[in-house]
LUMKOLPA-240389 format. One line per 3 residues: number of its first residue (from 1); their letters; for each residue x, y, z of N, C-alpha, C. Coordinates in steps of 0.02 Angstrom, whole numbers, plus 50000, padded with zeros to 5 digits. Each point is the difference from the previous one (the first is absolute). Example, Ala and Ser with C-alpha at 12.3 -4.5 7.8 and 13.67 -1.06 7.14 Angstrom:
! residues 2
1 = AS = 50660,49716,50390,49955,50059,50000,50045,50060,50000 ~ 49982,50053,49964,50042,50059,50003,49961,50055,50037 $
END
This chain:
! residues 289
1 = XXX = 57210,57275,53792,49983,49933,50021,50005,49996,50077 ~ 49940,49995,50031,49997,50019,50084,50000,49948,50047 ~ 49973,49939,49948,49993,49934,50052,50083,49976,50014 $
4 = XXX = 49964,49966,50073,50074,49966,50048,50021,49968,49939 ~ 49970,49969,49967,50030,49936,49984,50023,50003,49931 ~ 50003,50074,49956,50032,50032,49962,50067,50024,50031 $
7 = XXX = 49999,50034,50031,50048,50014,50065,50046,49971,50016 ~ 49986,49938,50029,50035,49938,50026,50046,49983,49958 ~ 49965,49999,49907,50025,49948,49961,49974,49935,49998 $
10 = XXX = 49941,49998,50052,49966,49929,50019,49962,50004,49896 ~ 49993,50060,49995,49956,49994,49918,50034,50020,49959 ~ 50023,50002,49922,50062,50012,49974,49968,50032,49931 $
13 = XXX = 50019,50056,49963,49969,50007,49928,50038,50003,49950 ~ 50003,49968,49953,50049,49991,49950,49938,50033,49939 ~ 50062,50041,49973,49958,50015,49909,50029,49949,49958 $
16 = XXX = 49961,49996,49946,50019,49948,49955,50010,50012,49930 ~ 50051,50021,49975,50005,50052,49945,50027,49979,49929 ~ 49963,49999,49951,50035,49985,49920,50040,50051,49989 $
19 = XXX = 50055,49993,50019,50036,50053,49970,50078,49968,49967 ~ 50018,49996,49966,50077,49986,49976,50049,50055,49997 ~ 50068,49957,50023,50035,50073,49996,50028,50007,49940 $
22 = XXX = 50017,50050,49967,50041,50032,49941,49933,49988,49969 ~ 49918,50009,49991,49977,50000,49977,49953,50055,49955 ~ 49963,50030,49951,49970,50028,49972,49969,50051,50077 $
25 = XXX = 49956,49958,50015,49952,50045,50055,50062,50019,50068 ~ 50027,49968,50013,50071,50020,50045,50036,50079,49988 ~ 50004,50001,49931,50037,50044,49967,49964,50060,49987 $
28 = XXX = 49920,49983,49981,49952,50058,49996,49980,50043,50055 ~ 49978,50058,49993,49964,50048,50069,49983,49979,50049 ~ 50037,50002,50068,49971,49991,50055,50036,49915,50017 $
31 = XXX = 50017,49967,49935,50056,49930,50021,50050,50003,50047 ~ 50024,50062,50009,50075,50018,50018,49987,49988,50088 ~ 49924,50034,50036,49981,49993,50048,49978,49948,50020 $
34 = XXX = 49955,49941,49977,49989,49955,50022,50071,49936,50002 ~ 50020,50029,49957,50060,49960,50005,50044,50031,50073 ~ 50022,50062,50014,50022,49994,50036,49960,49978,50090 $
37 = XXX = 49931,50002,49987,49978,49980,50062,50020,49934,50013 ~ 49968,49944,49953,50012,49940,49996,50084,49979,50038 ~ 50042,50046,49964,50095,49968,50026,49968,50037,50075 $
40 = XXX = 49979,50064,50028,50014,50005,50064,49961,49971,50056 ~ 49934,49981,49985,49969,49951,50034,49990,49915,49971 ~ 50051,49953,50003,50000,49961,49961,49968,49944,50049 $
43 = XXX = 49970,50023,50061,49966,49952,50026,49912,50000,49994 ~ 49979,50058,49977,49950,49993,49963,49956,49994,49959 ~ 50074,49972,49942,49995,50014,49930,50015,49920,49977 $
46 = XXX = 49948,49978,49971,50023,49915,49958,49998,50023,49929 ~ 50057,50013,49966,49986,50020,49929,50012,49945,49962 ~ 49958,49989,49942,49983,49944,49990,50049,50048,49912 $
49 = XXX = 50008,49939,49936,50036,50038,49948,49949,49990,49958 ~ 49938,50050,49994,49956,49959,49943,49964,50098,49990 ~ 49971,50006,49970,49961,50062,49976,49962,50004,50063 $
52 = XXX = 49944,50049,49992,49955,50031,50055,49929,49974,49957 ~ 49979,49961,49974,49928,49997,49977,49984,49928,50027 ~ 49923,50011,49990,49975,49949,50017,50020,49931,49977 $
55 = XXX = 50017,49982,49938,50007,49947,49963,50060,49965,50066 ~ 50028,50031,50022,50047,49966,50054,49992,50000,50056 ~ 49941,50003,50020,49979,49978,50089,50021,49928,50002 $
58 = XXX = 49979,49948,49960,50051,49946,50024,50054,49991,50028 ~ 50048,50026,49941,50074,49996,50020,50018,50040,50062 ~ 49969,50066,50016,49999,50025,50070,49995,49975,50040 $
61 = XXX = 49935,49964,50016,49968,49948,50030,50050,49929,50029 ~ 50013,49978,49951,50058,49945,50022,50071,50022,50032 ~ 49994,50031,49975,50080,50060,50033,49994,50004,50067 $
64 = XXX = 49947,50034,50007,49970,50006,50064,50014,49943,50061 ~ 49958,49948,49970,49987,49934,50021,50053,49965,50033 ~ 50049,50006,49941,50077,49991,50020,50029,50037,50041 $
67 = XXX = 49998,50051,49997,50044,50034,50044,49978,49983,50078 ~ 49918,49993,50001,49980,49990,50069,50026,49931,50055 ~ 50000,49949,49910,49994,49923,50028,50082,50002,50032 $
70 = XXX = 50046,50027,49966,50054,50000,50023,50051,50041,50060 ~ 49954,50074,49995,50059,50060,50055,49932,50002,50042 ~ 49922,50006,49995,49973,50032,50014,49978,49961,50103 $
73 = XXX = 49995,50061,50036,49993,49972,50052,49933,49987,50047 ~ 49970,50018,49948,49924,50023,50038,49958,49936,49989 ~ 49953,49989,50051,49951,49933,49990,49953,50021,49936 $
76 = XXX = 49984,50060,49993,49952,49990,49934,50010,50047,49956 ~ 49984,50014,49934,50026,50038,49935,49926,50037,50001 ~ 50006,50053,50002,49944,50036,49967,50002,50062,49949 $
79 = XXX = 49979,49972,49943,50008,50038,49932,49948,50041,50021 ~ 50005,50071,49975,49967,50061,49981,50006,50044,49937 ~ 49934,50027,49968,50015,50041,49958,50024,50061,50013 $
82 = XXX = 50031,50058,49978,50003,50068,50018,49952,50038,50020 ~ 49930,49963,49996,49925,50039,49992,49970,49952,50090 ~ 50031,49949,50007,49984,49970,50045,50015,50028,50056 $
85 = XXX = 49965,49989,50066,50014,50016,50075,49999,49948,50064 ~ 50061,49989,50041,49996,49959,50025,49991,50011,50064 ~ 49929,49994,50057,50008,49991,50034,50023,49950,50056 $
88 = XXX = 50049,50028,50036,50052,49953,50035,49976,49964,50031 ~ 49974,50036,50060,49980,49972,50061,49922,49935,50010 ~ 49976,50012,49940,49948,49972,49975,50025,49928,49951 $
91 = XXX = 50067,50029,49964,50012,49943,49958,50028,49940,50068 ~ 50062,50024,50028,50030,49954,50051,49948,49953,50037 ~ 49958,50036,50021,49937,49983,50033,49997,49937,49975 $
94 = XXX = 49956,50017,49934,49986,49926,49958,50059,49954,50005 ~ 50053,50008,49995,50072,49964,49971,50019,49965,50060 ~ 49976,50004,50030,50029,49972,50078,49999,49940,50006 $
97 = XXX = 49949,49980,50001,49960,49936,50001,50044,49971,49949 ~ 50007,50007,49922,50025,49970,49979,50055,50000,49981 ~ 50050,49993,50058,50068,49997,49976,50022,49914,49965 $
100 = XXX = 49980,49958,50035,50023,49938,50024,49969,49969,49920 ~ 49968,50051,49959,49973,49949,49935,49997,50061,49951 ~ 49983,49951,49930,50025,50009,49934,49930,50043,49986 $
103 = XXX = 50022,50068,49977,49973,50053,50001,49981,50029,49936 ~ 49934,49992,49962,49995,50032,49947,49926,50069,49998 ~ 50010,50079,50010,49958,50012,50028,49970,50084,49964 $
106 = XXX = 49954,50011,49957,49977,50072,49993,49962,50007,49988 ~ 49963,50056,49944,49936,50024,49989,50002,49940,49945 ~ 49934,49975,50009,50006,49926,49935,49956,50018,49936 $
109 = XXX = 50004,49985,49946,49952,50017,49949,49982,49915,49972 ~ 49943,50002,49968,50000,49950,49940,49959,50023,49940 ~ 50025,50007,49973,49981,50019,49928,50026,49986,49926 $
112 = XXX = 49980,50016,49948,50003,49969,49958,50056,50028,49970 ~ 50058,49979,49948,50068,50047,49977,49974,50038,49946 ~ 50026,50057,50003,50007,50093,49951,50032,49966,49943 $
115 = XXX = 49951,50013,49936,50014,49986,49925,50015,50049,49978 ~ 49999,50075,50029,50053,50039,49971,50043,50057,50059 ~ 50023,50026,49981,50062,50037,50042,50060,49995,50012 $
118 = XXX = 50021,50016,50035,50078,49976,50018,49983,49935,50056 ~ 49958,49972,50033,50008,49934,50045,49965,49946,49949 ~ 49983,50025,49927,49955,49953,49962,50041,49940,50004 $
121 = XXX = 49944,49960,50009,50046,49902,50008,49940,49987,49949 ~ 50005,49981,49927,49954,49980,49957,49994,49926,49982 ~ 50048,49959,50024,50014,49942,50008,49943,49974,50057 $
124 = XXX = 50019,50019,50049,49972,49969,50068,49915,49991,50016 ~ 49964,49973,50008,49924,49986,49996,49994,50006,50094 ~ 50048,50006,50036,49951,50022,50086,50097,50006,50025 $
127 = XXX = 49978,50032,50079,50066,50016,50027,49950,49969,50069 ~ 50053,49972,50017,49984,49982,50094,49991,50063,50030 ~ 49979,49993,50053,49974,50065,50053,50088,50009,50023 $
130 = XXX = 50002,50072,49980,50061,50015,50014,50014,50076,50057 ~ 50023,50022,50029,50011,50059,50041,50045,50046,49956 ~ 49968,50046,49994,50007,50054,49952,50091,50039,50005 $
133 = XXX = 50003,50006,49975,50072,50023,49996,50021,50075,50042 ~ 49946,50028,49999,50003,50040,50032,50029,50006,50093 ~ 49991,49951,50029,50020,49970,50046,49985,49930,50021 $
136 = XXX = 50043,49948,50024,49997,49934,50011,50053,49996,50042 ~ 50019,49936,50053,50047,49992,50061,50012,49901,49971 ~ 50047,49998,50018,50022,49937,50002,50072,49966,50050 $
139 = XXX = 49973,49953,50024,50053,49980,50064,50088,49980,49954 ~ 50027,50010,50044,50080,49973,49998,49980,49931,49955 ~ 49987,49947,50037,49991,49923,49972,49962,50017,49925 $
142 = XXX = 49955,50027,50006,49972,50010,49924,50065,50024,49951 ~ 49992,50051,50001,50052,50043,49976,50062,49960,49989 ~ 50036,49965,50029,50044,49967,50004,49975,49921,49940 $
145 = XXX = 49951,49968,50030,49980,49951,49950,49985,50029,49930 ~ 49979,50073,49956,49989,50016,49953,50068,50020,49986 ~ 50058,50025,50024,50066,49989,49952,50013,49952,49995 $
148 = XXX = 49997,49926,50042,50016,49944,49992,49995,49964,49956 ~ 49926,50012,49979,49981,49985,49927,50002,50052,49944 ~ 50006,50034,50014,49969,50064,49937,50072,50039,49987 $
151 = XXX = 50033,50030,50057,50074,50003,50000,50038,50027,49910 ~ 50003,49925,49997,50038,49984,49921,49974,50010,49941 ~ 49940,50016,50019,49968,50016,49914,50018,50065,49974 $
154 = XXX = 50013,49985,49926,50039,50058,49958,49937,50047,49997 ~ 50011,50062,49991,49954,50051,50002,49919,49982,49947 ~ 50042,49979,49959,49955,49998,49937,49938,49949,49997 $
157 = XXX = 50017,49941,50046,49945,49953,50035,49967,50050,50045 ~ 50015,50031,50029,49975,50014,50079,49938,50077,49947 ~ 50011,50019,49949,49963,50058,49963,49949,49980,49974 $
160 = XXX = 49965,49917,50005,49938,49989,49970,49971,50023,50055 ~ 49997,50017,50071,49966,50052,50036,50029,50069,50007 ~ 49939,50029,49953,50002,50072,50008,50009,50060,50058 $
163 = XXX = 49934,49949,50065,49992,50030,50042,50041,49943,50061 ~ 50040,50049,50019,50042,49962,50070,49944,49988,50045 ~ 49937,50011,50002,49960,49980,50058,49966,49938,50004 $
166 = XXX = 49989,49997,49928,49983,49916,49962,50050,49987,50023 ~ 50039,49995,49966,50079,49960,49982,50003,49955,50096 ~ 49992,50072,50036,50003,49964,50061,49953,49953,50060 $
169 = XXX = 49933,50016,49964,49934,49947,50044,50020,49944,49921 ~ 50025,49989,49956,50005,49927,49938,50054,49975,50023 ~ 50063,50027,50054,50028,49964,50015,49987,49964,50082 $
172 = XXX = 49965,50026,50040,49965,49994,50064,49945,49958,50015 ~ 49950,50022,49946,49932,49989,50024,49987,49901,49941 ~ 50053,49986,50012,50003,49936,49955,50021,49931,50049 $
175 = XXX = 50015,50045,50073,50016,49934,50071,49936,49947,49999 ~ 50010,49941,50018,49953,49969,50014,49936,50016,50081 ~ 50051,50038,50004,49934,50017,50072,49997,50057,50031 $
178 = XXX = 49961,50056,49998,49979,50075,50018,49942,50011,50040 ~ 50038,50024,50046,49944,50043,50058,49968,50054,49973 ~ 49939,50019,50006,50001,50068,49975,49968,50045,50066 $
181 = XXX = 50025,50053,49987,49956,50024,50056,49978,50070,49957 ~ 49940,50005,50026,49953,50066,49963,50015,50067,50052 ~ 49990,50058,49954,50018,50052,50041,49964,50071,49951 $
184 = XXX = 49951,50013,50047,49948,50055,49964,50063,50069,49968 ~ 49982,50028,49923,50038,50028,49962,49943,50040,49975 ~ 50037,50068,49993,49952,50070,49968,50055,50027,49958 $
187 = XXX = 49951,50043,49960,50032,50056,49952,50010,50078,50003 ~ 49959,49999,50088,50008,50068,50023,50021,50030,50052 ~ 50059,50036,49986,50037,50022,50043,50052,49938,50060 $
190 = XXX = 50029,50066,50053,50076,49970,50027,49974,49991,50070 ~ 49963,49947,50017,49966,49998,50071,50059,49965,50035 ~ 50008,50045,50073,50054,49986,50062,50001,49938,50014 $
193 = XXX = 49937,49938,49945,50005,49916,50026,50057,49962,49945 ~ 50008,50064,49952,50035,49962,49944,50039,49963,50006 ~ 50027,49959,49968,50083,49968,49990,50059,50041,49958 $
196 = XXX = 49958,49996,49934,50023,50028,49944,49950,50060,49995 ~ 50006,50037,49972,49963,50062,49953,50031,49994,49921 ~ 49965,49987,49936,50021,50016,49938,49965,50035,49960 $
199 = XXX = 50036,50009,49965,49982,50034,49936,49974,50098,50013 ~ 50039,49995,50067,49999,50095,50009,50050,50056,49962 ~ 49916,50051,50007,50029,50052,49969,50080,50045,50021 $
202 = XXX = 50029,50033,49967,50052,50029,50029,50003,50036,50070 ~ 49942,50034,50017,49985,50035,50048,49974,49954,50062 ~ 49957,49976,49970,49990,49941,50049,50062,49981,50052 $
205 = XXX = 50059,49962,49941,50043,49947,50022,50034,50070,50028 ~ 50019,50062,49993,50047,50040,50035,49974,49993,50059 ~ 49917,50027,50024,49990,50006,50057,50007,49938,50041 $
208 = XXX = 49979,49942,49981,50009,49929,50044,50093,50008,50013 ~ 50035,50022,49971,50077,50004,50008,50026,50059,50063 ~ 49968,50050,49990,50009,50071,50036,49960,49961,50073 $
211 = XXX = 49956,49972,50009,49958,49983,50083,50038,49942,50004 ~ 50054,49962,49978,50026,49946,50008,49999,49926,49972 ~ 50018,49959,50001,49959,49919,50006,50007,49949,50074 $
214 = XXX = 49966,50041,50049,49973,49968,50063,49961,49959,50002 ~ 49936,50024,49948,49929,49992,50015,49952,50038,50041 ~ 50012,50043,49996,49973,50057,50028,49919,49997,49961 $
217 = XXX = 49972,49993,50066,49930,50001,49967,49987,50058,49970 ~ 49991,50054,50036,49990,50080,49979,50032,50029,49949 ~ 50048,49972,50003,50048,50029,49941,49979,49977,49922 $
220 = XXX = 49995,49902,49997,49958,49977,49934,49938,50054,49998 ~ 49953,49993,50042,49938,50033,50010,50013,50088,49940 ~ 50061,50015,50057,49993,50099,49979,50006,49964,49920 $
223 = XXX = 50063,49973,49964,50024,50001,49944,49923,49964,49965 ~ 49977,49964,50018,49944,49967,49945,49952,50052,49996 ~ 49988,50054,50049,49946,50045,49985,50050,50053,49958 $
226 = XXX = 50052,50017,50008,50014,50052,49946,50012,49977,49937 ~ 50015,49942,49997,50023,49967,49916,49931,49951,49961 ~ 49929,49985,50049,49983,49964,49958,49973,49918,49996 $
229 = XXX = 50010,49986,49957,49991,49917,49987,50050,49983,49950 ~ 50037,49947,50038,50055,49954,49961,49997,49931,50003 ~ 50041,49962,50011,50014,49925,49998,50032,49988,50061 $
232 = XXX = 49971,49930,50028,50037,49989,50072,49982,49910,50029 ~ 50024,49988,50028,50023,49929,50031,49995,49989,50058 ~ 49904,49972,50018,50016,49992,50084,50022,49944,50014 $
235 = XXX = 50049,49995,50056,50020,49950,50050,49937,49930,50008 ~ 50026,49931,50020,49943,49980,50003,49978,49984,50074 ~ 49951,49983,50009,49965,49996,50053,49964,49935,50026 $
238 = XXX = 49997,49964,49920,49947,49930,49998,50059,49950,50019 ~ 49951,49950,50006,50049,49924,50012,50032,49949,49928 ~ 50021,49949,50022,50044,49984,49947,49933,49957,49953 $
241 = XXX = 50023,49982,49931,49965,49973,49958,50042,49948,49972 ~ 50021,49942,50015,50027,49953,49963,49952,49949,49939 ~ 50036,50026,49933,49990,49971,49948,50066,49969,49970 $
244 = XXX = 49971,49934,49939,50072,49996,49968,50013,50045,49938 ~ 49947,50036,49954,50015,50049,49951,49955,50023,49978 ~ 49976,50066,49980,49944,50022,49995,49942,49971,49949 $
247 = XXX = 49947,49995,50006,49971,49959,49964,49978,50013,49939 ~ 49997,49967,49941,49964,50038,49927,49947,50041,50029 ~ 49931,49958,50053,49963,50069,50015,50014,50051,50033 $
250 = XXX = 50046,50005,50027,50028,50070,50018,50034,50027,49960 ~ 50032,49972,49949,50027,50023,49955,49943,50046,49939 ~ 49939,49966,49979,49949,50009,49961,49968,50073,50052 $
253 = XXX = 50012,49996,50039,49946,50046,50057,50032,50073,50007 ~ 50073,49981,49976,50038,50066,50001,50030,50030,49944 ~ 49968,49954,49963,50044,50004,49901,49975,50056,49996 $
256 = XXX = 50067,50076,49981,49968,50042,49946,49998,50054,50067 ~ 49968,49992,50055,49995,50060,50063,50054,50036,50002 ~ 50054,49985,50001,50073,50025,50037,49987,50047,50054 $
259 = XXX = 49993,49952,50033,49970,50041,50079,50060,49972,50071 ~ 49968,50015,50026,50042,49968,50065,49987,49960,50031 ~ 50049,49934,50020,49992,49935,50019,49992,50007,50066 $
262 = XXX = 50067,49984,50017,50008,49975,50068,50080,50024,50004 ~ 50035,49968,50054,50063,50013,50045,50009,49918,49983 ~ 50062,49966,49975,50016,49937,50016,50053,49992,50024 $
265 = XXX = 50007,49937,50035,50058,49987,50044,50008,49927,50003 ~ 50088,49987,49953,49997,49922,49985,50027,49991,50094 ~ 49959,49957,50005,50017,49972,50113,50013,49928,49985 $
268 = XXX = 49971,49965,49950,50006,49941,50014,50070,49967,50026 ~ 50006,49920,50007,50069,49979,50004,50018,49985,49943 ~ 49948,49986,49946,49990,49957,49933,50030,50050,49977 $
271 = XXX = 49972,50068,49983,50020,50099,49958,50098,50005,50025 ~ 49998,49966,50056,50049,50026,50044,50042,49947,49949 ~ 50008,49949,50012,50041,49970,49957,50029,50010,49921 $
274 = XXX = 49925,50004,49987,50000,50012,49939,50039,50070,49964 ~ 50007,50040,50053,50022,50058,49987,50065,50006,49995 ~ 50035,49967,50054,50070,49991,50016,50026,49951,49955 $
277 = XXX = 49948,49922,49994,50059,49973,49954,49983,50020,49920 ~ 49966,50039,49962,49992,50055,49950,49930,49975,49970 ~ 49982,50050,49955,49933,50003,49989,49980,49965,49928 $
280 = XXX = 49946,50003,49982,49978,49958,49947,50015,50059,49946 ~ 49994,49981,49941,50010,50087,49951,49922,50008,49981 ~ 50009,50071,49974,49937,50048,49968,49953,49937,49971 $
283 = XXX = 49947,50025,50009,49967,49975,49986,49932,50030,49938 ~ 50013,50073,50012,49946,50043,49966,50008,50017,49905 ~ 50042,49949,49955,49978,50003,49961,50078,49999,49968 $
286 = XXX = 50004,49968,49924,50055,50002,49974,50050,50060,49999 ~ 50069,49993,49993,50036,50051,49986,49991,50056,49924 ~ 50004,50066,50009,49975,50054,49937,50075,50008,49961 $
289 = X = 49961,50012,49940,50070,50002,49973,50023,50051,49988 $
END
């Protein structure tokens, strides 16, 4: 990790880990080691007490949330997958500007919910345009207003969302007033304009790790010509778009694509309030049983 601001500590990385102790997988091959990393670096480690599968990105998720709203010192939270890449110097860039407001911000999808798999929601008839789980950022005040409200709910409410990425634009994207701002998004390759890079291959994400996270133009450049085409997140560039919520025809215009939206960012004073004194609940469809 080469950037200053890795360095500094100005940027901080925490893993986020299902693991329990005295547990089955603890006890099995290779438990003995992650366990002991976890006790010797315990500042990088948020171990959460729940299994390692998907069915519990929620409960991760809120763990998370909490831990941030309460010890965490940084102006903004930015979740990553293991497959994800963050460029620094590019992300801060963007982040600058918005310290002073309520921050909801990633690769956006809208599409229609998976009737089968492990994210199947068979209940639900549409999901708000949500930022993919794979990477998303959210300010202190946000973050802080979603334990405020959300906080106390017993696990078993909080599991009618499957996918923590819903779970988190149904509790967000329900303010009475949203800026949006658009921000051109591809599916190929790790260009030196990125923010994010997702959904890279192993080799890929080694080499973007081995040349650093500066932003090194040449360096994205060398790694995208030896690895390929992947998934990635440009920065935006356009001006702001104030709406109060996306419209059925935008909604109708994007039903079913699951493509890429936009970058949003709650700025308002109205989002701002609304955020801090807590949010409205889910909205995307009864609880599953």
């Amino acid at each position: 990790m080469k950037h200053s601001a890795l360095q500094s500590g100005a940027v901080r990385a925490k893993f986020v880990v299902g693991f329990p102790e005295h547990s089955e997988v603890a006890k099995a091959p290779g438990g003995a080691d992650v366990e002991d990393e976890i006790k010797s670096r315990p500042d990088e480690f948020l171990r959460v007490n729940v299994s390692e599968r998907y069915g519990n990105l929620v409960i991760k998720t809120l763990r998370l949330l909490s831990w941030f709203a309460a010890e965490g010192k940084a102006t903004f939270l930015l979740k990553l997958d293991d497959d994800s890449f963050p460029h620094i110097a590019s992300l801060i860039h963007v982040l600058q500007a918005e310290k002073s407001q309520a921050v909801y911000g990633g690769f956006f999808f809208r599409c229609d919910p998976l009737r089968r798999g492990e994210t199947a929601l068979p209940l639900f008839t549409t999901h708000p345009p949500f930022a993919t789980g794979a990477a998303y950022f959210l300010s202190k005040g946000a973050v802080q207003g979603l334990v405020a409200q959300h906080g106390r709910d017993e696990p078993q409410q909080l599991l009618r969302f499957v996918g923590e990425d819903v779970m988190m634009a149904s509790w967000l994207l329900t303010l009475p007033m949203v800026d949006f701002r658009p921000v051109p998004a591809t599916t190929f390759g790790s260009s030196a304009d990125d923010v994010i890079s997702i959904n890279l291959k192993p080799g890929h994400l080694d080499c973007l790790w081995q040349q650093g996270v500066g932003g090194n133009r040449l360096a994205a450049k060398t790694c995208d010509a030896r690895f390929g085409p992947s998934g990635a997140v440009h920065r935006s560039s356009t001006g702001v778009i104030t709406v109060g919520r996306i419209s059925e025809a935008d909604h109708s215009k994007l039903k079913g694509t699951c493509r890429p939206v936009h970058m949003v960012f709650l700025q308002s004073v109205a989002a701002v309030r609304a955020v801090v004194g807590g949010i409205v609940g889910p909205v995307v469809g009864p609880a599953m049983s």
